[in-house]
C-alpha positions in Angstrom: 0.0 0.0 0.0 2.9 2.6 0.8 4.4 1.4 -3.1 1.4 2.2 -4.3 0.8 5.5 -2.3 4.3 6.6 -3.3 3.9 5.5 -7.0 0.6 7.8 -6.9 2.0 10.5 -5.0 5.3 10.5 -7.6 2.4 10.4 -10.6 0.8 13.6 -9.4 4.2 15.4 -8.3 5.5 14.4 -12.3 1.3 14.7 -14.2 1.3 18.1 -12.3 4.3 20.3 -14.4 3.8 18.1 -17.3 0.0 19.4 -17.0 1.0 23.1 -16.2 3.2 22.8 -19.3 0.9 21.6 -21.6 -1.5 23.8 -20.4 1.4 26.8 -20.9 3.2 25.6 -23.6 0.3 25.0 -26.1 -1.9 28.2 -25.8 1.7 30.0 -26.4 2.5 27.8 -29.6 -1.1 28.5 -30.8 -0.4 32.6 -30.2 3.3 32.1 -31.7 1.9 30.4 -34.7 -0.9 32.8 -35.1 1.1 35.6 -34.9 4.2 34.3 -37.5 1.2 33.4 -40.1 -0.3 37.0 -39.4 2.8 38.4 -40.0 3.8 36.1 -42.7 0.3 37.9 -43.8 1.3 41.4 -43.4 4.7 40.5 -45.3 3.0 39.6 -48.0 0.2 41.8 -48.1 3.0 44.8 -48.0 4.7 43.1 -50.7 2.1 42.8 -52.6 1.4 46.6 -52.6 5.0 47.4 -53.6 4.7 45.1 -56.3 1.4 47.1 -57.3 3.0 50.4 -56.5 5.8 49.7 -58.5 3.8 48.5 -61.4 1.2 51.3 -60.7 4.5 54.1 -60.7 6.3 51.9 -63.6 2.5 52.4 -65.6 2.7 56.3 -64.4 5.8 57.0 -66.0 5.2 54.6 -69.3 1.7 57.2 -69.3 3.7 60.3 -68.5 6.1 59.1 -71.4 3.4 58.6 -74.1 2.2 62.1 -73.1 5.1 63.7 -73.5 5.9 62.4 -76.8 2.6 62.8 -78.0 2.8 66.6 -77.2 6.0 66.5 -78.4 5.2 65.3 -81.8 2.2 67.5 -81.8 4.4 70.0 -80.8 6.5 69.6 -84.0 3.6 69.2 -86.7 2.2 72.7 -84.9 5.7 74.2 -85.7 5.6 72.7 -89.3 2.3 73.6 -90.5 3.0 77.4 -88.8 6.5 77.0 -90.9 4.4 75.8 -94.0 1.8 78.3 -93.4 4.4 81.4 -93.1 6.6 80.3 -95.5 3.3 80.4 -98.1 1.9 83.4 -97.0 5.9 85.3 -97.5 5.6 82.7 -100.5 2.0 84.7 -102.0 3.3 88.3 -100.6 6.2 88.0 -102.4 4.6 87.1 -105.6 2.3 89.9 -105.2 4.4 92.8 -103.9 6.5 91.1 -107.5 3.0 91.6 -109.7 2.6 94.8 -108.5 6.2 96.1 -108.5 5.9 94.6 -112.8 1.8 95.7 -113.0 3.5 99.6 -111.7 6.5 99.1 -114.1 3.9 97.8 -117.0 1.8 101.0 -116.1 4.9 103.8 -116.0 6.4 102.7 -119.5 3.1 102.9 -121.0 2.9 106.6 -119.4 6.1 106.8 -121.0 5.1 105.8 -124.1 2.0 107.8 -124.5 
């Protein structure tokens, strides 16, 4: 009966840390998980949005590009046609201030002539 008592007595002196352990150890392990999974989560979430930020600043710029060249080469098709449009009109004044310089020439030999 005292082997027995001892044996149960030994039992409870061992089952008791083993059970405070257990009941320490796992609740902690649960929360550590948890928490390297939710940060695992946040990791990923925050690279996720670089990745989108990147791609949305890398878009941004490709945009900012295309603008820029676009107003660029409308830019230079504006300063072509005004070129064009100049260059015709000295083009037509010069041919006219040259018609009247001969049509005033024409004119004074006649009043020469007569």
């Amino acid at each position: 009966a005292v082997a027995v008592l001892v044996l149960l007595i030994l039992l409870v002196v061992l089952a008791v840390p083993v059970l405070v352990l257990v009941v320490l150890v796992v609740p902690v392990l649960v929360v550590l998980i948890v928490l390297v999974r939710l940060v695992m989560l946040v990791v990923l979430a925050v690279m996720v949005l670089l990745v989108v930020m990147v791609l949305l600043t890398v878009l941004l710029m490709l945009l900012v590009v295309v603008v820029l060249t676009v107003l660029v080469v409308l830019a230079v098709l504006v300063i072509i046609i005004v070129v064009v449009v100049v260059v015709m009109v000295e083009v037509v004044v010069v041919v006219l201030v040259l018609a009247l310089a001969v049509a005033v020439v024409i004119v004074l030999v006649l009043l020469i002539a007569l």
